[in-house]
C-alpha positions in Angstrom: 106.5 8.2 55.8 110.0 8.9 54.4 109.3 12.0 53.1 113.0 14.0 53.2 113.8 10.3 51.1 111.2 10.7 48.7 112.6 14.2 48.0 115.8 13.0 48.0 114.9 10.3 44.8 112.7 12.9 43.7 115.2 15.2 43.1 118.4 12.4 41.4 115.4 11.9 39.4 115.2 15.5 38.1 119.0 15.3 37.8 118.6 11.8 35.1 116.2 14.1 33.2 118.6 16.8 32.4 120.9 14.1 31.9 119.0 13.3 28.8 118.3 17.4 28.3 122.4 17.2 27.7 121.7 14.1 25.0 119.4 16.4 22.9 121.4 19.4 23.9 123.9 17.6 22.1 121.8 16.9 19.3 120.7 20.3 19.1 124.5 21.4 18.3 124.9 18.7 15.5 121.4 20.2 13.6 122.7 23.8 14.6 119.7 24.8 16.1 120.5 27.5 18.6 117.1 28.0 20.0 116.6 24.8 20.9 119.9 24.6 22.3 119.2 27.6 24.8 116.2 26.1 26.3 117.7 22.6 26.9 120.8 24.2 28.4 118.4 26.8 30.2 115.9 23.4 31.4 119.2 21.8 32.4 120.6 24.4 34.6 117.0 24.5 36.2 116.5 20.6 36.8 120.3 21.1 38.3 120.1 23.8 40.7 116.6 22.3 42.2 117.7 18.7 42.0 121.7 19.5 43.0 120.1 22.0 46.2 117.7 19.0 47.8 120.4 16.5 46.8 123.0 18.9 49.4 119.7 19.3 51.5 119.3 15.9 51.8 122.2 14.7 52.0 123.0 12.8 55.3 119.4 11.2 55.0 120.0 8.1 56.3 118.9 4.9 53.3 116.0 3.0 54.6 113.5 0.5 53.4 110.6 2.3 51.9 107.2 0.8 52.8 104.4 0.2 50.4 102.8 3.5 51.1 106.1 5.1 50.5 106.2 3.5 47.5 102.7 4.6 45.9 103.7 8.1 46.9 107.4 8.0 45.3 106.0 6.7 41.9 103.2 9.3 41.3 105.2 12.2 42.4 108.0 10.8 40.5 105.9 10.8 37.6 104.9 14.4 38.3 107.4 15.7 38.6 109.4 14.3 35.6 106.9 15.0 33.6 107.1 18.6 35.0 110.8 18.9 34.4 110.2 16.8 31.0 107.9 19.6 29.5 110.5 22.4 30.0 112.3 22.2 26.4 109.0 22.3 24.7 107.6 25.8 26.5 111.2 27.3 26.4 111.8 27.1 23.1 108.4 27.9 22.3 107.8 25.0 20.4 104.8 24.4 22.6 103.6 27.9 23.5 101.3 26.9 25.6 102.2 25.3 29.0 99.0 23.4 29.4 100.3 21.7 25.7 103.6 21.6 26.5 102.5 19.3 30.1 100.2 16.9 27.5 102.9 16.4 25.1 105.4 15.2 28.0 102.6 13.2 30.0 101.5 11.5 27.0 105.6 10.7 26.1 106.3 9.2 29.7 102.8 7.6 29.7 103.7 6.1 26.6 100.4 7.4 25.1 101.0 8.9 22.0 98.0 11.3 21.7 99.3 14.6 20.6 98.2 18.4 20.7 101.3 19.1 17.7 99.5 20.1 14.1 103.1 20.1 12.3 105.4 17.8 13.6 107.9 17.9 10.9 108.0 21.8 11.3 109.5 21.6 14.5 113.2 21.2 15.3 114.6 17.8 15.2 116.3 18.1 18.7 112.9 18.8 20.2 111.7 16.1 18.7 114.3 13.8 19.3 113.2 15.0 23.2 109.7 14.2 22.5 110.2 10.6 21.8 113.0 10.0 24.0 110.1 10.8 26.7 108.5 7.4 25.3 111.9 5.5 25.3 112.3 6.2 29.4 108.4 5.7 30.1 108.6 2.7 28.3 110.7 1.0 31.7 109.7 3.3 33.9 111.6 6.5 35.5 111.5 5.1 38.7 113.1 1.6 37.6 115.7 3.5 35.5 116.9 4.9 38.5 116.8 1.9 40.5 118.5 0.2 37.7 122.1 2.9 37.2 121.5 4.7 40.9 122.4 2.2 43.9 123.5 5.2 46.0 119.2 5.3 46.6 119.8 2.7 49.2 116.2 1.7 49.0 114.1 -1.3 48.9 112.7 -1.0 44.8 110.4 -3.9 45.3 108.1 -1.3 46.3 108.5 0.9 42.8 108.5 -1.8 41.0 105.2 -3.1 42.3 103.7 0.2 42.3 104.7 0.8 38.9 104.5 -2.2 37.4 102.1 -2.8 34.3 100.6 -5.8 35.4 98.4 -7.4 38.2 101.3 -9.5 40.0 105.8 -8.7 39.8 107.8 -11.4 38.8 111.6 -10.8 39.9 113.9 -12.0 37.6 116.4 -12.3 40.3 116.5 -11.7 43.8 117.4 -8.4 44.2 115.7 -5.9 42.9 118.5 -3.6 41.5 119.8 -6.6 39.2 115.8 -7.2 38.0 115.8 -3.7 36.7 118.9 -3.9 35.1 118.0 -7.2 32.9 115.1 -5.5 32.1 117.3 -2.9 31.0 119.6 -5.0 28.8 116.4 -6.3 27.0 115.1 -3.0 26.3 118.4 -1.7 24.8 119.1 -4.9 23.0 115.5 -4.6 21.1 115.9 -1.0 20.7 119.7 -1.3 19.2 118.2 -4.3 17.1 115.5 -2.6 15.2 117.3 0.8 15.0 120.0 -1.6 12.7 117.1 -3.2 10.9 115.1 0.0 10.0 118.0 1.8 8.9 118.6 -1.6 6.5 115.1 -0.4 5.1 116.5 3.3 3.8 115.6 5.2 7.1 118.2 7.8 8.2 120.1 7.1 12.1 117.6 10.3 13.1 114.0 8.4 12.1 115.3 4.8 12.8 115.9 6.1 16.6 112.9 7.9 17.0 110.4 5.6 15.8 112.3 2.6 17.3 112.1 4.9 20.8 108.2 4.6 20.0 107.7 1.0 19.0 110.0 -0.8 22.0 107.9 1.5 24.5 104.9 1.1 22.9 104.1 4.8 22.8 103.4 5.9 19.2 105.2 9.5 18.4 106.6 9.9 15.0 108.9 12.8 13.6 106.2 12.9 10.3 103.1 14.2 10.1 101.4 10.9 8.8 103.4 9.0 10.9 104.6 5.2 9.6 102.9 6.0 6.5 105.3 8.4 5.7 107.8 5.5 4.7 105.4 4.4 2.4 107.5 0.5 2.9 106.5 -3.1 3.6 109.7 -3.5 5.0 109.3 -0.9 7.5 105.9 -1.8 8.2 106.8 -5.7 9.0 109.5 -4.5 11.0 107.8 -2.4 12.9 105.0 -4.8 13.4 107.0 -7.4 14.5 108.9 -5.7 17.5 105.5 -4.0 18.7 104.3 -7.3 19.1 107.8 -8.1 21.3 107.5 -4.9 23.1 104.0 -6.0 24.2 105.2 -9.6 25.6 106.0 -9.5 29.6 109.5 -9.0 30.0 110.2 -11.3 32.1 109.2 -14.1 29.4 112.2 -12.7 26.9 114.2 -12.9 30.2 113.5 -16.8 30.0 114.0 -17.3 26.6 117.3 -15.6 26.5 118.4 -17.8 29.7 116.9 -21.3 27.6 114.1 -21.6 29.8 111.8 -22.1 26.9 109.4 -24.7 28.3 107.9 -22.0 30.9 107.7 -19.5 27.8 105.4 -21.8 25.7 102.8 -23.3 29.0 102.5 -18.7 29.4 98.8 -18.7 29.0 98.7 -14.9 29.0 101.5 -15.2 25.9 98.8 -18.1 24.5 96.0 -15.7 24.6 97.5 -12.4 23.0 99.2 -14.3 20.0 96.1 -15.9 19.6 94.0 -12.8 19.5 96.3 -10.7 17.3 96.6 -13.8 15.1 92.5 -14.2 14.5 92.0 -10.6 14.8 94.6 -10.0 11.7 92.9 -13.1 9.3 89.2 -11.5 10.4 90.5 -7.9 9.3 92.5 -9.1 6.4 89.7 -10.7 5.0 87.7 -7.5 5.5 90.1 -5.3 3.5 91.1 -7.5 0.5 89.2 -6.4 -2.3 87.4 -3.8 -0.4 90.6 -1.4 0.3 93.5 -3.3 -1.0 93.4 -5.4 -4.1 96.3 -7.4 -2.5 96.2 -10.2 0.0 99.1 -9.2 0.8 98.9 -5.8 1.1 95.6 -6.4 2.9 97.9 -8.8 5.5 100.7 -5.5 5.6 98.2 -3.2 6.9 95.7 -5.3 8.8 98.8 -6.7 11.3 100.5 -3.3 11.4 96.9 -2.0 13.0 96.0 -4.6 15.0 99.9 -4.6 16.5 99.7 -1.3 17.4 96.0 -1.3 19.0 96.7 -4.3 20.9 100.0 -2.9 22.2 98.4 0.1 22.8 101.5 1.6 20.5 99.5 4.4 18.4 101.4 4.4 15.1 99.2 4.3 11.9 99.8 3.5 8.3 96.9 3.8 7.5 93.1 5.5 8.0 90.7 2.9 9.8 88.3 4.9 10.2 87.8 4.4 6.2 88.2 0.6 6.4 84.8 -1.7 6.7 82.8 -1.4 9.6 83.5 -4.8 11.0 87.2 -4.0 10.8 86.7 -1.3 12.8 84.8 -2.6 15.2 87.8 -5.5 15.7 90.4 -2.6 16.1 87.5 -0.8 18.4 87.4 -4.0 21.1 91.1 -4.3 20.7 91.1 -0.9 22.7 90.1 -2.8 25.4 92.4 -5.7 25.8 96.1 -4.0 25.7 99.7 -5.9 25.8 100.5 -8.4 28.5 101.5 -8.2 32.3 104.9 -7.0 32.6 105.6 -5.5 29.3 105.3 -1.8 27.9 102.1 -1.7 26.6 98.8 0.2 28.3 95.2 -1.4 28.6 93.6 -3.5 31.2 96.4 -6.7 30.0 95.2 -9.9 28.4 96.1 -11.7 31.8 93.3 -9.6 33.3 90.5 -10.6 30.7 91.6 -14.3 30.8 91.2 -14.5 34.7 88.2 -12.6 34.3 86.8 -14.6 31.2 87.9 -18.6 33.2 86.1 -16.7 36.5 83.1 -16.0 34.5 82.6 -19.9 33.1 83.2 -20.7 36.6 80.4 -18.9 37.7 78.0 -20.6 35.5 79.8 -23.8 36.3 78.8 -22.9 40.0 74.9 -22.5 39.1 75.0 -26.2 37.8 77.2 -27.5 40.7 76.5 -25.0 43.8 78.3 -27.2 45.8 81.6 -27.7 43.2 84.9 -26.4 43.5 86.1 -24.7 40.2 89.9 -23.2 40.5 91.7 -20.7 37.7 94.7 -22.2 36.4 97.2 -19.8 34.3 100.2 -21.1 33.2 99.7 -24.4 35.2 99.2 -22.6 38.2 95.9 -22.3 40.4 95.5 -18.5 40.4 94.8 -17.4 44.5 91.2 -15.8 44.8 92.9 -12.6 46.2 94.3 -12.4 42.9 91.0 -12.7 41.0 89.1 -10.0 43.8 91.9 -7.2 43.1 91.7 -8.0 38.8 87.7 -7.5 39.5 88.4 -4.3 41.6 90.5 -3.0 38.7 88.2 -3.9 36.3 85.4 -1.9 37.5 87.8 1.0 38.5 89.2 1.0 35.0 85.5 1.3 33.5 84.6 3.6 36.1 87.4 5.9 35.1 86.6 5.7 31.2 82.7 6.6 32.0 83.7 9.6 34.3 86.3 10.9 31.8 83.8 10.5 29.2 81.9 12.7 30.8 84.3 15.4 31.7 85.5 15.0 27.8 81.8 15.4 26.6 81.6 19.0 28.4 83.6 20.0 25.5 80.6 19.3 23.0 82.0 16.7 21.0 80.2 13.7 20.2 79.9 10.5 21.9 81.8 8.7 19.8 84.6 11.0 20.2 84.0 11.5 24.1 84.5 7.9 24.8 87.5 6.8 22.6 89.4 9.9 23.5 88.5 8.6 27.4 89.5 4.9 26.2 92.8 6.3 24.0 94.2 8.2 26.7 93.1 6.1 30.0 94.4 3.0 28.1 97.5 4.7 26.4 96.4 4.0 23.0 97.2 7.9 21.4 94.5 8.0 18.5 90.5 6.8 18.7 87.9 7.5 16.7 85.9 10.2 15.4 87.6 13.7 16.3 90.4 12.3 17.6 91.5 9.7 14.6 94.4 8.7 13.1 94.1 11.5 10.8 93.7 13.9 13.8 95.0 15.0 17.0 94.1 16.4 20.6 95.0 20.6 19.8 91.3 21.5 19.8 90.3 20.4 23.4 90.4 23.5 25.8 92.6 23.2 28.3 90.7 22.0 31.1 90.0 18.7 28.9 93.7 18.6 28.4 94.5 18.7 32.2 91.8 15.8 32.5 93.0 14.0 30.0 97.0 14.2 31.3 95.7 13.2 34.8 94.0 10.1 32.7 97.4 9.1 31.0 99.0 9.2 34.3 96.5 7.0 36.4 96.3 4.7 33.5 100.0 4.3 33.4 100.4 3.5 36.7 97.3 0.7 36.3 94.5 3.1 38.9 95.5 1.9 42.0 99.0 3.6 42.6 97.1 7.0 42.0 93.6 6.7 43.3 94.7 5.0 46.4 96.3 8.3 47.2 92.7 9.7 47.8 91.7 7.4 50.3 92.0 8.4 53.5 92.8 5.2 54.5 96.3 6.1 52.9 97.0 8.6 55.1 96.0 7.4 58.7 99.4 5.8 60.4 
């Protein structure tokens, strides 16, 4: 392996967080908050003298191609480690006392999670939070990809980071090299994040709260700057608005790439896109129907709140405007499956990826088409394409991994004594990136009460669901490691 380059990114990596430490130290100095201000400049001159003394080190290490193992091992200790670097501000400044906190807060910003230990967010100082969702905004694309995208000097085949990190079961290059791939996807994400910053400040929110909550819709991670979050607003506007570019964050990417470029006739044959407008569509009419006249005298009211949830359950985004766990059962149970499904292939979103439950759901009527016709040949086609088996084995693999992972973090969770319904959705929330569950650790609620060895758990469940199972278990195989 390339390990004196892995240490090399590694450490330019460190030096694009305090980067961003400068951003909010800058911040910091606008709100006058002098705490705040020591510990980014104290976090910066840390993340500098490591990253600047391996960068020398390092320095006439000759660029190479990674290979695919190098890869798998680059994007999980990148992840590590900027989360490690991330979490500085918050113990410094003793916003987060607690370092074991103060790692879940920043793991569950890169991750994109959204599940908090904070019991007063507005008490804390707005630089620090402008930190905390700025981790979302960066985790949203990926570290790794950032860097690839503004750091050429790497020298280094992506392909492999991309692939490792991407959030779906197959890459789709926008263009042929990978360095110009990351930076369209780049373009994208600023132009939606520019776009809705505009249009929620045209809805009465401050430059301050339009950036940090438009930081957690485009990544799809969930962290507000109030205490009850989008609610706060207390606007339809902002509600729509919101709903809307939640629902854009969690399209593939690549499929805005297409549309901006006029290729729209590939956009509407997507059957993955097919399948998750579809299911927020019904899922909104089921669980509007549910609410009006039940919770909201409204229809349209009932529409507001029902498309705002089901947006940011299927995205796996984590804002709430309202408590669900209060709505009818069979609303809950809707936003309860929901957990299950996640964005699409290629876009910000956590879960297992509707592309994965529509292989998985055609592969399952082919099965029973089989038992009928033993000797018949039944082929997946997505988006007018037959889908290759090897394709449908690794989606199964994943599929039982990814249940695997929520059972034995269940498990580990229900140590704690909490109750099932808790264990399980906190397992679900985090593995899948959601943020909130049900139960304990509701919209109403957060994750403080967990001891910390549930909090460690629960930050290595963030990560391996982040980086879809196989880029971090496959790290414990010793298959990995033989040459």
């Amino acid at each position: 392996m390339h390990y004196k380059l892995i240490i090399k990114t590694i450490a330019i990596l460190q030096l694009v967080i305090a980067f961003f430490h400068l951003v909010c130290a800058g911040v910091a100095m606008y709100y006058g908050e002098t705490e705040a201000l020591i510990s980014f400049a104290v976090s910066i001159s840390l993340l500098v003298g490591i990253g600047g003394f391996f960068m020398l080190f390092y320095k006439n290490t000759i660029p190479d191609n990674i290979s695919t193992k190098d890869g798998f091992l680059l994007v999980a200790l990148s992840w590590l480690a900027a989360s490690i670097g991330g979490s500085l501000p918050f113990y410094i400044s003793g916003a987060i006392p607690s370092y074991t906190d103060a790692f879940f807060e920043t793991i569950s910003g890169f991750s994109t999670t959204g599940a908090s230990i904070l019991t007063n967010i507005e008490g804390l100082p707005l630089s620090i939070l402008f930190w905390r969702s700025l981790t979302h905004w960066l985790g949203g694309m990926g570290i790794v990809v950032l860097a690839v995208a503004i750091l050429p000097l790497l020298g280094i085949g992506g392909m492999q980071l991309i692939k490792a990190e991407a959030p779906g079961p197959t890459v789709d290059k926008i263009t042929p090299r990978i360095a110009e791939t990351a930076k369209y996807l780049w373009y994208i994400y600023v132009g939606f994040t520019a776009a809705e910053t505009v249009l929620l400040m045209l809805g009465g929110m401050n430059l301050f709260d339009a950036l940090t909550h438009t930081f957690g819709t485009v990544a799809t991670g969930g962290f507000s700057t109030k205490n009850i979050s989008v609610s706060h607003f207390d606007s339809a506007y902002i509600d729509w608005v919101i709903t809307i570019f939640m629902i854009l964050a969690g399209v593939n990417f690549t499929l805005h790439f297409r549309l901006l470029t006029g290729r729209f006739k590939s956009v509407t044959k997507d059957s993955e896109l097919k399948a998750y407008l579809a299911i927020i569509a019904l899922t909104t009419i089921i669980i509007t129907f549910s609410l009006n006249g039940t919770v909201y005298t409204s229809l349209a009211d009932s529409l507001r709140f029902a498309a705002f949830q089901v947006a940011t359950f299927i995205t796996t985004t984590g804002f709430a405007t309202a408590n669900y766990e209060q709505w009818p059962y069979l609303a809950q149970i809707i936003l309860f499956m929901l957990m299950f499904v996640g964005g699409c292939s290629g876009s910000t979103g956590g879960g297992i990826k509707v592309i994965r439950l529509v292989t998985l759901l055609k592969q399952g009527i082919n099965e029973m088409k089989y038992l009928v016709h033993p000797r018949g040949v039944f082929l997946i086609r997505l988006s007018g394409q037959t889908v290759k088996k090897d394709i449908v084995y690794a989606v199964s693999g994943f599929f039982f991994l990814y249940i695997f992972l929520l059972l034995v973090v269940t498990m580990i969770v229900a140590t704690s004594g909490v109750d099932v319904l808790t264990s399980f959705t906190t397992s679900l929330a985090t593995v899948g990136n959601i943020g909130p569950g049900f139960g304990m650790v509701g919209p109403a609620d957060n994750y403080a009460f967990y001891p910390d060895y549930v909090k460690w758990t629960l930050s290595a469940a963030m990560i391996i669901g982040r980086l879809e199972i196989y880029t971090i278990l496959v790290l414990f195989t010793p298959t990995f490691w033989r040459r």
